[in-house]
C-alpha positions, 0 to 999 in steps of 0.5 A, a space after each residue: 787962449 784960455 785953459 778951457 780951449 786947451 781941454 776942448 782941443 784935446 778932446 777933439 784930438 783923442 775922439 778923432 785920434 780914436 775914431 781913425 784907429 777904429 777905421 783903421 782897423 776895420 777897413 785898413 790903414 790906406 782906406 779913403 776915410 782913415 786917411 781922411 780921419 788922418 788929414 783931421 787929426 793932422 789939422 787939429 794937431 797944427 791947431 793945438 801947436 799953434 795955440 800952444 806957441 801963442 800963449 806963450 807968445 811965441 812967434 811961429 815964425 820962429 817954429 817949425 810948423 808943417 801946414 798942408 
């Protein structure tokens, strides 16, 4: 993985992370898209800890990671 896929991932994450609160905000925490935009978020957090663990060569048998 290089430094690039680290900075796209993170972007991703905070343009998602942003666009829930925004939902959220204006139709509710338990509305059908924030949770929806939740469950993204969610996968592309897991993406990123992956990733994360795999350039430092770290098993992820070894982590504790939620998957859904």
């Amino acid at each position: 993985m290089d430094k690039y896929s680290f900075e796209r991932i993170d972007t991703l994450i905070e343009k998602k992370r942003q666009q829930m609160i925004q939902v959220g905000l204006a139709k509710g925490l338990s509305s059908e898209e924030t949770v929806t935009l939740s469950k993204q978020l969610d996968r592309l957090l897991n993406i990123h800890s992956r990733r994360y663990l795999l350039s430092k060569n770290w098993s992820t048998s070894s982590a504790f990671i939620v998957t859904n």
